[in-house]
N, C-alpha and C positions, 0 to 999 in steps of 0.2 A: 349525257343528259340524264336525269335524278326520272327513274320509275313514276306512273301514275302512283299515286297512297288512294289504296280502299280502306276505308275504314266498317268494322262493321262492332255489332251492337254486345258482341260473347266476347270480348276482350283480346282475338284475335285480330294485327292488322296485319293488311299482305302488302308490301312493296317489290311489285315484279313477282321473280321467283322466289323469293326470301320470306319466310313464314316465318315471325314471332308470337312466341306462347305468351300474352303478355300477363303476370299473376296479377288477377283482381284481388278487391280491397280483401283481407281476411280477418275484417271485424264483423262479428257477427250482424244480423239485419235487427232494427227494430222489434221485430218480430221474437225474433229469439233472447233477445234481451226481456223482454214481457214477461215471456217463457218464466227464463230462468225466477224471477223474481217472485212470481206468482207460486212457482213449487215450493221457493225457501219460504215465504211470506203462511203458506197453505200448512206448510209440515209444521213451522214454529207455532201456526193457531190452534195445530191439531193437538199436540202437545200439552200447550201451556193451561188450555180449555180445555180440553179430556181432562187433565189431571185437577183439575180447581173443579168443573160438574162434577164428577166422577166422587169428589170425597165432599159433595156439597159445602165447598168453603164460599164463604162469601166475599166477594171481589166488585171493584170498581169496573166493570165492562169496559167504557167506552176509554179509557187512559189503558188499562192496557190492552186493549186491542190497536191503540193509538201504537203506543210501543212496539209493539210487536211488528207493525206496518213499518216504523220508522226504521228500525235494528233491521229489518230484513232491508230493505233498500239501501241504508248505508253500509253493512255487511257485503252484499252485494257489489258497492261500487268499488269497494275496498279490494278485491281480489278481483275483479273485474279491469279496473284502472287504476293499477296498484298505488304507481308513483302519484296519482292525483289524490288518491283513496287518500296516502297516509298524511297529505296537509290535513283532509275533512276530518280523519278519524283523531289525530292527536286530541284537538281541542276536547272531544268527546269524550276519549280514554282518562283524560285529566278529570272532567265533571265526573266520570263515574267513580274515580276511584276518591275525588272531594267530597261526593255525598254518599259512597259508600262510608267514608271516616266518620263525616257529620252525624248522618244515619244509621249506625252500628247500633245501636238499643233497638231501634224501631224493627231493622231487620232480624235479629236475634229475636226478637219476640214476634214478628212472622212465623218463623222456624217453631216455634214454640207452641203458636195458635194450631200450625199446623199439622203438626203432632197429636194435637191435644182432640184435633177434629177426626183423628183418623182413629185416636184409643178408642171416641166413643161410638166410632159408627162399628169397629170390631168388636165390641164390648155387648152392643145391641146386635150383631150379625150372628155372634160364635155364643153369645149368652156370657162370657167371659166378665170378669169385674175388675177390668186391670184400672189403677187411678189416671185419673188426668193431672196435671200439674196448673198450677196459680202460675198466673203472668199477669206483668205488670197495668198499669191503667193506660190499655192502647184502642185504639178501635179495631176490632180482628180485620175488619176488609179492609179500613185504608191497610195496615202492619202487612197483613198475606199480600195484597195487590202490588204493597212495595218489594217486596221480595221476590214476587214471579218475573214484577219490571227487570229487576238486576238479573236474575237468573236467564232474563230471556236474551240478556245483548251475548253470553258466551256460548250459548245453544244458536242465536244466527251466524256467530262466526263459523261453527262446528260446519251446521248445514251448509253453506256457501260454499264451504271448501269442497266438501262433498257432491253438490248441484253443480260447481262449476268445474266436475272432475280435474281438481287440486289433489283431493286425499281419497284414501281406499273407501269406495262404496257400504264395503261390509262395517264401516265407522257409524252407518247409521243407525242397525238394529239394538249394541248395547248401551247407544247415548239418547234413544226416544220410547223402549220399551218400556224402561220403570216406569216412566211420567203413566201410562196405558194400564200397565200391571195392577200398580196400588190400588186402583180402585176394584177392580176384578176380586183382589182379596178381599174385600169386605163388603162381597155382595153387592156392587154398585156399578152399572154403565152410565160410561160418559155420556151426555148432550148428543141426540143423533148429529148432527151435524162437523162436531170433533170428532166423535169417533167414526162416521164416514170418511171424512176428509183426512184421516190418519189411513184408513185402510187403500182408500184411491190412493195417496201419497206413496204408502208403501207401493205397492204394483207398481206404481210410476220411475220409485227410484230403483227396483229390479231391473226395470229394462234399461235404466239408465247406466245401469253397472255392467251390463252387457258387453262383453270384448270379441272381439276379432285379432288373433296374434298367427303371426307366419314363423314358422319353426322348421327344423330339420338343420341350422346350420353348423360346422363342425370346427373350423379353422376361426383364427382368432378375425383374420379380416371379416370372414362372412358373418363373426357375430355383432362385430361393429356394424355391418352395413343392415344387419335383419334388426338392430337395434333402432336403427334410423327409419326402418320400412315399416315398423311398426308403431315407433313412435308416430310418422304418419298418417297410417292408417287409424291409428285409436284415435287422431283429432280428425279425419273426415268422418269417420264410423261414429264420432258423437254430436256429429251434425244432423244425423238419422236418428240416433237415441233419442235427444233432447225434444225432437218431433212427437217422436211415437212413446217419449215418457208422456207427453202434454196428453196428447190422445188416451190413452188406457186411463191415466188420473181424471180427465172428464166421463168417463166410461163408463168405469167402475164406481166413480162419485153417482151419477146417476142412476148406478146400477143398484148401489146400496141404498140410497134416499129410495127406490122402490119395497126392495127387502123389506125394508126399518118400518113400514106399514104393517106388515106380518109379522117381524118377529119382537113380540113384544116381551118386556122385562120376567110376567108370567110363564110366559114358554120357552125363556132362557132358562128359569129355573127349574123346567120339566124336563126339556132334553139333557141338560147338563147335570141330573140326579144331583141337586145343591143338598136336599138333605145330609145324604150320606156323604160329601164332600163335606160339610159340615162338621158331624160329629168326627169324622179323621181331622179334620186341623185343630178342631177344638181341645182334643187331648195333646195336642202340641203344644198350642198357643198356651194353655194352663200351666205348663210343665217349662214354659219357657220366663227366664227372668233377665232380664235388662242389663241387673246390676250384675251377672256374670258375665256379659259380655263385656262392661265396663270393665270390670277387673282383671279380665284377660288380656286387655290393651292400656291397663292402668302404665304402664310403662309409657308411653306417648305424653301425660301427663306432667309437665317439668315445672311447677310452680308458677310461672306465669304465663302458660298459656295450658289452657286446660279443656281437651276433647272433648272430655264426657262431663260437661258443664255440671247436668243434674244430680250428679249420683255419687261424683269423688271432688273433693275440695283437699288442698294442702291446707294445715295449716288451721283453716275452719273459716279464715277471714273472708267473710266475704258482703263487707260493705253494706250491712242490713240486708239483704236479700235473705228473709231466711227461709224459704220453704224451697228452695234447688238445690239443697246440700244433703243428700242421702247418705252421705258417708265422708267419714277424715280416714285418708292416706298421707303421712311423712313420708319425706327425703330425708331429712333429719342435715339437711344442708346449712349454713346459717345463712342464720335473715339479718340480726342486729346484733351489732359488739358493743359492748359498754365498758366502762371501769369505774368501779365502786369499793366501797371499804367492805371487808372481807366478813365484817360484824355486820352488816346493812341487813336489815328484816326486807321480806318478801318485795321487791321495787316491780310498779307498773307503767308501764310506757303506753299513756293513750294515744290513740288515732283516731278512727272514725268514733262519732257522737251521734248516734241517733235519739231524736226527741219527739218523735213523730211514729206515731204504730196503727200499721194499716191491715191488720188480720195476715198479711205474709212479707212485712218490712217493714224496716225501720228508717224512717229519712231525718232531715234536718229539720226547722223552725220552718212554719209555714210564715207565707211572705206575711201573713200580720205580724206574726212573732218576731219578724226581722227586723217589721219598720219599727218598734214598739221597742226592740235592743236599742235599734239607734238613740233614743230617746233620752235611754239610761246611761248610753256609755258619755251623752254630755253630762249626765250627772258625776258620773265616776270621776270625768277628765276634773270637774271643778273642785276635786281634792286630790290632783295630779296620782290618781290611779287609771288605771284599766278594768273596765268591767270583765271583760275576759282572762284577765290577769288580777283575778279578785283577791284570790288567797294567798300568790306570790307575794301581792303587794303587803298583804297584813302577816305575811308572816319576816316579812323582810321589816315592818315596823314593831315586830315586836321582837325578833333578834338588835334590832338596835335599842330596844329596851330593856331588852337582859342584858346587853354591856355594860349599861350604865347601873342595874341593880346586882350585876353579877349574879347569873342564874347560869345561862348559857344551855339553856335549853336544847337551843336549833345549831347546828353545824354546818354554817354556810359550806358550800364544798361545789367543782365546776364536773359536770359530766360531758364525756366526748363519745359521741353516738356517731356511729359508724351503719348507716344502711347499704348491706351486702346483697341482700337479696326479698327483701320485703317490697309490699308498697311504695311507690316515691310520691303516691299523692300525696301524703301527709307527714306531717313532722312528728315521730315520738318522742312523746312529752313525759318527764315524770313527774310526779306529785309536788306541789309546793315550788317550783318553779320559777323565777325572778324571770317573768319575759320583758317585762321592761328594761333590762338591762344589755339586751342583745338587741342590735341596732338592727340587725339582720330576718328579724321575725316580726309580723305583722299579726293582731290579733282583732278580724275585723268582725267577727263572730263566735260568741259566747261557748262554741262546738269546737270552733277548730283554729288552728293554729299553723299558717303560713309563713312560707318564707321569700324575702325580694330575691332571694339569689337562689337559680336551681341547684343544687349539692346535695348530696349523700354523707357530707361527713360535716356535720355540725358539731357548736359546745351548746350546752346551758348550765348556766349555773342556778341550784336548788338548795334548799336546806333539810337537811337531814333533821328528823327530830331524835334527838338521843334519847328521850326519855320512853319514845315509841308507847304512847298514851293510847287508850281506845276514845279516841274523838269522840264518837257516836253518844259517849257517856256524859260529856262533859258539858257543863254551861258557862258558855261563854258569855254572856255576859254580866255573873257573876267572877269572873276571872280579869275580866278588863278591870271591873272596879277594884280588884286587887293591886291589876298591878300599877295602876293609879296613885293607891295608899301607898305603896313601893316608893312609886318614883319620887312622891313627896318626901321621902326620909331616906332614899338612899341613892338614889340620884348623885354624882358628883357634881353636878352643873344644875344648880335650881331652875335657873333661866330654862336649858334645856328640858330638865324633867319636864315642865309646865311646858312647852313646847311639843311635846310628845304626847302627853298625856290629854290635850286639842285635840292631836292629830288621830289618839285613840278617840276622842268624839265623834268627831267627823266620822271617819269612818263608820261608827256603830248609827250616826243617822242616815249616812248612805244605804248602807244594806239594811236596815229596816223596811226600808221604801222598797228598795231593790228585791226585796223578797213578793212584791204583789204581784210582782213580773215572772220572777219562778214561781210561785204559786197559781196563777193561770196559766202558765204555759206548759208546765211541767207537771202536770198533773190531769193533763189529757190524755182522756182513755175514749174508745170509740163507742159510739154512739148503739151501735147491735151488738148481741154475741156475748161472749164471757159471761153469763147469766150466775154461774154457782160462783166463778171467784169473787165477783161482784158481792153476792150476799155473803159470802164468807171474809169478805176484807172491809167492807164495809163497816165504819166506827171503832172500827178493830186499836186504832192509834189513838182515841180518845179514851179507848177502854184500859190501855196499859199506862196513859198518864193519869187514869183515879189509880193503879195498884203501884205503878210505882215511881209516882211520881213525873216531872218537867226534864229531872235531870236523867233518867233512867231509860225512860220512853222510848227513845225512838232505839235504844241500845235492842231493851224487850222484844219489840216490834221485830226487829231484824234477824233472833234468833226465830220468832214465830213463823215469817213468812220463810225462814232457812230450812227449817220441819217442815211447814205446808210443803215444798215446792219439792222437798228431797223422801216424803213420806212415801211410798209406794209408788217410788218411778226411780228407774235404772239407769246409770252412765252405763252410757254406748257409743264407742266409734262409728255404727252403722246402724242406727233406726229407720233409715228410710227417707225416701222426700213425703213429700203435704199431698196428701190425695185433694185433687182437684175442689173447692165451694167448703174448703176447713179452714179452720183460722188456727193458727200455728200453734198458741199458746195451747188454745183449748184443746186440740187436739195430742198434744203432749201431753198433759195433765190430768185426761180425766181418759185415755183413749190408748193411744199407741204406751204410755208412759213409758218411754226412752226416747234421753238425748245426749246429748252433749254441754259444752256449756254456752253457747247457744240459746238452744229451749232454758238451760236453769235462767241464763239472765234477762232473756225476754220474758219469761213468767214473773220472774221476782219483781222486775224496774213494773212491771201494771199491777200486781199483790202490793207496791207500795202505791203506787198511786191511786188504786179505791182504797186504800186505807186512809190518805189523806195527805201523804209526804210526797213532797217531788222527787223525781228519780228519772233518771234516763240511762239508756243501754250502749256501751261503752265495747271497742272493740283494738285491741293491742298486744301487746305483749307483756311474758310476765318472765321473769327473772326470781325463780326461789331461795330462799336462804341457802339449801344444799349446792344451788349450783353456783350460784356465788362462791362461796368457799371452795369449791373445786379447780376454780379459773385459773388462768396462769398469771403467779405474781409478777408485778411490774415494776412494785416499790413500794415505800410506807408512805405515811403519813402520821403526823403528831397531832393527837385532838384532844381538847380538854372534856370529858367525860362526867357526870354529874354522876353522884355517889344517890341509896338511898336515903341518906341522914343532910343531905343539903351541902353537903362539905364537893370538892371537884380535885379531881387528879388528872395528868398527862398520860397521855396513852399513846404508845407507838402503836398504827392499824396498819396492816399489809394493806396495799390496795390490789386487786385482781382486773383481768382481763375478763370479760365474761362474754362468750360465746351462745346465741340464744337462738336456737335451729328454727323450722316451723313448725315443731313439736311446742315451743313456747307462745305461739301464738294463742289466743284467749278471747273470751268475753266474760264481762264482771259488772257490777250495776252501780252507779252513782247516784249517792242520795244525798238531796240537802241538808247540810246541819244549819240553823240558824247560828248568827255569830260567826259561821264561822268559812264555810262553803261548800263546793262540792266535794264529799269524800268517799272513795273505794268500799266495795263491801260485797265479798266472795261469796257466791252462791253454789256454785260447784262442788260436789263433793271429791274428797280426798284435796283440797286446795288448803291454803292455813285460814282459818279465822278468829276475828277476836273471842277474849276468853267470855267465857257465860258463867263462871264461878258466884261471880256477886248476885246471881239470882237463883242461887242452890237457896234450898229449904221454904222459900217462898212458894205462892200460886203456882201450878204444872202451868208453864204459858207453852207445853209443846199440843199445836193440833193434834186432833180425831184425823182419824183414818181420812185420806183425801175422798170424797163419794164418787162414785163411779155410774155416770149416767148408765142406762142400758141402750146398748148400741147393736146395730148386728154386725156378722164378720165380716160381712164385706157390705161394701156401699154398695147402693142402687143408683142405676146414671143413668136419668130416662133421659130419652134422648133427645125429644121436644125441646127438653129446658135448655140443654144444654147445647143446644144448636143456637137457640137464641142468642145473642150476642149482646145484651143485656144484659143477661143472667151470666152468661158465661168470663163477664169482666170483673172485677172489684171495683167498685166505683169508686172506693173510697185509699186508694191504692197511691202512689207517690206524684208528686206532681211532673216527674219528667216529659211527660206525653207532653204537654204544653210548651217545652223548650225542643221542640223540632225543626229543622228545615224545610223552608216553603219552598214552593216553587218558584216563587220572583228570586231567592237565593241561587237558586239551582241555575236559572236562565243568566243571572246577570254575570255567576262566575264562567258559567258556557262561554257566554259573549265574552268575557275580559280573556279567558283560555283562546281562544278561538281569535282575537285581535292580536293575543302575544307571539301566537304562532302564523302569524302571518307577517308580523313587525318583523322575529328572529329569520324565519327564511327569506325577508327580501332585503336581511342586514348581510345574510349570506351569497345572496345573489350576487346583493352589490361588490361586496367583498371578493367574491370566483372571480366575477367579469375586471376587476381593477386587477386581479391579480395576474387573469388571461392576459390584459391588453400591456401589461408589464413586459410579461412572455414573451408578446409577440415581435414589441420594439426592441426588445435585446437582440432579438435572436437573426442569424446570417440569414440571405434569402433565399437558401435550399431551406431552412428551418420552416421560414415562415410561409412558404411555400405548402410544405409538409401539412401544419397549422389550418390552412385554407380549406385542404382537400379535407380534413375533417370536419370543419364544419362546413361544408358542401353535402357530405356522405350524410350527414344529421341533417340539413335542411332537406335531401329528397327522402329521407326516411318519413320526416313528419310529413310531405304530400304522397307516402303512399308509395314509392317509387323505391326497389330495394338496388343498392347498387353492385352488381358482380365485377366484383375486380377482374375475374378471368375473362370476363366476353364486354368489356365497357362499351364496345361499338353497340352491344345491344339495349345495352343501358342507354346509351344516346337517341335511338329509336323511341325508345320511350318517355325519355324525356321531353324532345321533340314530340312527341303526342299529344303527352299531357301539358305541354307550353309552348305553342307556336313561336313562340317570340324568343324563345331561345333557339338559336342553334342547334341543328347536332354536330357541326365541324369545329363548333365552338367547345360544345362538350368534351368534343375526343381532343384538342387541344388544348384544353384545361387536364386534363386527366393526364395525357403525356409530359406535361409540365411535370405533373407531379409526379408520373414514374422516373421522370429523371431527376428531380428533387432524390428522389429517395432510395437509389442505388448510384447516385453519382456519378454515373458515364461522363458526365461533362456537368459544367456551373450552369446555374441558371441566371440568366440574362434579364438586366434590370426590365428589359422590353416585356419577360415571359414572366415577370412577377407581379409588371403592371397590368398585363393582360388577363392573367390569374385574378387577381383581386377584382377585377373589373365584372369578372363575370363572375363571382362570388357576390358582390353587390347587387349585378341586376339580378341573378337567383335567389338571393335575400329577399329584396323590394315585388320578386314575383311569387312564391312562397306567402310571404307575409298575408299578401292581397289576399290568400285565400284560407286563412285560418283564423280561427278565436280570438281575441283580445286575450284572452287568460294565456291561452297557448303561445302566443310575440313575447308574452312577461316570459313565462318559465325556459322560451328558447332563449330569449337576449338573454337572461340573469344566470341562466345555469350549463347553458352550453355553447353558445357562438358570441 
């Protein structure tokens, strides 16, 4: 006869004289789960908020403090309930790291604001005058609030690991003290409330790091077995911890919200002798420079991705941004291979086109200017041109002009551009260019020049001018009438000549018009600021066409503004970046004067446009005649050659390889010639430019000394203003701010991430479970047997119930506990099945395999009853 059962309420039942220890649940209570969440949740506020009061930036509160609540909880769940965690957190990991891509400007320019807030509160703390830097047109709080947001999901995972003793305790003090520190340097306590709840937090997570270990063992068993007695003991002993962290952090929160009445920011700065701590970091901070730590670790720097953003640039390109380039550093690697005729003068390969100058960059056509291209390029189309493809087009009409008068002017010839290690945003272009001819390049914008197909190794074919003319000089449209008179008398093809000589109309009505269009748009300069170049360039190009004339002009002009911009200012690899509320020209010209060619062509392209010519700042590479001829030959070429007496001979040209490092990278300024279009015009010294002979013995058109405001040596950076966020922006700064990521973006790819990873894991489910139930019909009935007992051993795992193979009768007791309705003679004859299943003493018997399954079914269907809806999914799909 089967014993009374007592049951009693501590997890011990007695049957008879037989005592089972039975283990209760070992998930933590409600209670400790709170715990946990409130110290991660506590540590990450104290943090994120210490460090944003502490250096007064201004931030969005209530989003992230949102944040911060939500990262800590799903942090939590994640090393909490791991296998459940990583369904929730994938979707999550995906949106951060989609709108970190998306958002990559905005957050760089957090980084930026935040820098910029911390120069000036040390600047006003130490008296020091170190510059702030210009950033772009962002709002400093939303830009800084999106950046703490991101910052703050890798700081809850850190803590989690640590609150849910995962990782070493001592992980906390060098991953939360900076956030606390920085502002300590510059004279600033956090927010009482941060910086209490960082101090509770600390005490709290001390104790929580607290161990209890048993030692003395000597033999290799006893260090396995002291390994297991402690591993033990460090998870009951942090059952105690996780208590008495909660306690001391209410404690000591308490304890400090008292304190923080008394000790006020005054009587910090009396017991802590601030003065005198003062003048010692002062002579520090003075004595300390930026740009040698960059150049200590300029090696990190590899061309495309670049650490010290502000201070070293390869190359120089950098996409109109120009006040973060404090310095060019080579690799001297190459960027672009070419192959050109070995005779070729100086070839420029453009990329980026800025038309747009915002006091510290250069962008593209503001959207009037774009819808306002659209307009013209229907005009261009209706004389089968491209308005971006202006000049290719007229110079490919007028090499088939000189065929037919025999001039031969231009040397149609095909270049193969090889991009090795430059930009791949853009296509380099050289001058005079047939893009209509390449099916493969798109020219949907008068700047820049696209291609349908990603590649690095494109042709274009261009025509060479042999006669290598100075443009700048010439009047075209006394030169079309020429060759008009031409085509009438030496034309072979009448018909044709007069077919051409149309086509040269047209086109001169076309860009007549077309010029009202670069004439406003190219000829914007900003509205403040520039005040001396203004009155020094002003009328300046009306003045040089009464001296020398319509056709000389803008020749004149260009020497003029070549001395203005190179009079008393120095090429330098390292001038420095843009001290914070400067405008870049200005400040190079009349101030720091050194640049590079950079400053020369950003000065020159606005010295043209208050003078009254269109001009825009141009960024590529350049290829010199020296190095041209040094290249490795490839092969010749036969071209026919124009003599100076009008006569032409054949000429065999080497053609060369020419290798162009990112020592060749450049900026040069494009100015309109009427007639004719955009053309190159070097402002740089030591670069080639055109000759200025034909204006020896005439008027000195070289300027007076450049004037030189009076300035002082170092800026004044009060601190009022420049906290303001107002003052502290450009308002008139590039339009990307407005091409941002909302948050109806951010939520909807969440949801679609979050839907894909729920489709892909129960495509997987399905897939295990067809693949199991494959398994299972294949296999002999000792196999499937085998099969059973595993998913038995998993179904009482998920009610809680562990199963020891060595004692199963006691496992059946408990079974039988926790499920009336089962058996325990059932249990221990399901389990013997399976011992004999599985060392094969004897077969097992269709009776003991239906008996098996049977009670694998009703422990399924009683199991079931008592778990989750979520929890039936992930046990059917991915284990039984």
């Amino acid at each position: 006869m089967r014993a009374k059962k007592v049951k009693s309420f501590d997890g011990i039942s007695i049957r008879g004289k037989e005592i089972v220890m039975g283990k209760g649940n070992s998930k933590f209570s409600l209670f400790h789960s709170i715990i946990q969440i409130v110290l991660i949740d506590a540590v990450l506020f104290s943090i994120i908020f210490g460090f944003a009061t502490g250096l007064k930036l201004p931030v969005d509160r209530i989003p992230l403090l949102g944040a911060i609540i939500f990262f800590g909880l799903i942090c939590w769940g994640i090393f909490r309930y791991f296998k459940a965690g990583v369904v929730i957190f994938l979707p999550i990991l995906a949106t951060y790291i989609y709108a970190g891509y998306k958002l990559f400007k905005e957050l760089e320019n957090g980084f930026w604001q935040i820098e910029n807030y911390f120069i000036i509160l040390m600047n006003k703390y130490y008296g020091t005058h170190a510059y702030t830097f210009l950033v772009d047109d962002y709002t400093p709080a939303k830009v800084i609030t999106l950046l703490l947001i991101f910052a703050a999901l890798p700081l809850a995972m850190v803590l989690s690991l640590i609150i849910l003793n995962k990782a070493s305790h001592f992980l906390y003090y060098p991953i939360t003290l900076p956030f606390v520190i920085f502002p300590f340097v510059v004279g600033h306590i956090p927010s009482t409330a941060s910086f209490a709840t960082y101090i509770a937090a600390t005490f709290g997570i001390f104790v929580l790091g607290n161990r209890v270990k048993v030692t003395g063992a000597r033999t290799k068993e006893e260090k396995a077995a002291m390994r297991e007695q402690n591993k033990e003991i460090d998870v009951n002993h942090y059952y105690v911890n996780i208590m008495g962290s909660f306690l001391l952090f209410c404690g000591v929160l308490l304890l400090f919200g008292m304190i923080s009445i008394f000790l006020t920011e005054p009587t910090y700065n009396h017991k802590m002798n601030v003065p005198k701590v003062k003048k010692q970091l002062q002579v520090k901070i003075e004595n300390f420079d930026i740009k040698d730590i960059a150049d200590h670790f300029g090696f990190l720097n590899n061309g495309k991705i670049v650490i010290f953003h502000y201070y070293t640039a390869s190359g120089g390109l950098n996409e109109g941004k120009l006040g973060g380039v404090g310095k060019l550093a080579y690799d001297n690697k190459t960027d672009i291979i070419i192959d050109a005729l070995e005779n070729s003068p100086t070839i420029y390969l453009k990329g980026f086109i800025g038309s747009t100058y915002s006091r510290n960059a250069w962008t593209g056509l503001s959207d009037e200017g774009l819808g306002e291209y659209e307009r013209y390029k229907d005009l261009w189309k209706s004389i089968d041109m491209e308005a971006g493809d202006q000049t290719g087009g007229l110079v490919k009409l007028l090499a088939n002009i000189d065929k037919n008068i025999n001039i031969n002017r231009f040397h149609e010839d095909v270049m193969d551009i090889q991009n090795i290690g430059a930009n791949d945003k853009y296509i380099y272009v050289p001058y005079y260019s047939s893009l209509m001819d390449n099916m493969n390049m798109i020219v949907e914008n008068s700047a820049y020049v696209k291609s349908k197909v990603k590649s690095k190794n494109y042709s274009l074919s261009f025509y060479a001018d042999l006669l290598n003319k100075n443009l700048l000089t010439e009047e075209f449209e006394k030169e079309f009438i020429e060759y008009k008179q031409n085509l009438m008398y030496k034309a072979a093809d009448p018909n044709l000549g007069e077919k051409l000589s149309e086509r040269l109309d047209e086109y001169s009505e076309v860009e007549n018009e077309y010029r009202n269009f670069i004439q406003r748009f190219y000829t914007q300069v900003p509205d403040a600021g520039l005040y001396q170049l203004k009155a020094d360039m002003t009328g300046k190009y009306a003045e040089m066409i009464k001296k020398y004339g319509e056709e000389k002009a803008l020749g004149a002009l260009t020497i003029y503004i070549r001395s203005y911009v190179q009079k008393n200012t120095v090429y330098s690899l390292s001038p420095g970046t843009l001290p914070n509320g400067k405008d870049f020209v200005e400040y190079f010209l009349y101030e720091k004067k050194q640049g590079f060619c950079t400053h020369y062509a950003s000065a020159a392209a606005l010295a043209f446009r208050f003078a009254g010519v269109p001009a825009r700042y141009v960024e590529g590479y350049v290829a010199k005649p020296t190095s041209i001829r040094n290249g490795k030959s490839i092969g010749t070429e036969t071209i026919i050659v124009p003599n100076e007496d009008g006569s032409e001979k054949k000429q065999d040209i080497a053609v060369r390889e020419v290798r162009i490092s990112d020592a060749g990278a450049h900026s040069w300024v494009e100015v309109y010639k009427e007639g004719w279009g955009w053309v190159p015009v070097e402002m740089t010294p030591g670069y080639d430019t055109e000759d200025d002979s034909e204006f020896t013995g005439k008027d000195n058109i070289t300027p007076s000394a450049t004037p030189t405001p009076q300035v002082s040596v170092t800026p004044t950076v009060p601190i009022d203003k420049d906290l303001d966020r107002d003052k502290n922006v450009d308002t008139t700064a590039n339009n990307t701010a407005k091409k941002t990521v909302g948050y109806r973006d951010i939520v909807r790819f969440m949801m679609g991430a979050l839907l894909s990873t729920i489709v892909l894991l129960l495509a997987i489910g399905i897939i295990m479970k067809i693949y199991r139930y494959i398994i299972f019909k294949q296999a002999e009935s000792g196999k499937r047997t085998l099969i059973l007992y595993r998913k038995v051993k998993y179904l009482l795992r998920m009610a809680g119930i562990p199963l020891q193979e060595d004692n199963y009768k006691l496992s059946a007791l408990i079974v039988e506990d926790t499920f009336p309705q089962l058996g325990e003679r059932e249990f221990i004859q399901f389990i013997e099945t399976a011992l004999k299943a599985r060392f094969g003493y004897a077969p097992v018997t269709p009776k003991e395999e239906k008996d098996a399954y049977q009670y694998y079914h009703l422990l399924k269907i009683t199991v079931y009853g008592k778990i989750s809806v979520v929890k039936k999914i992930l046990c059917s799909l991915y284990y039984i």
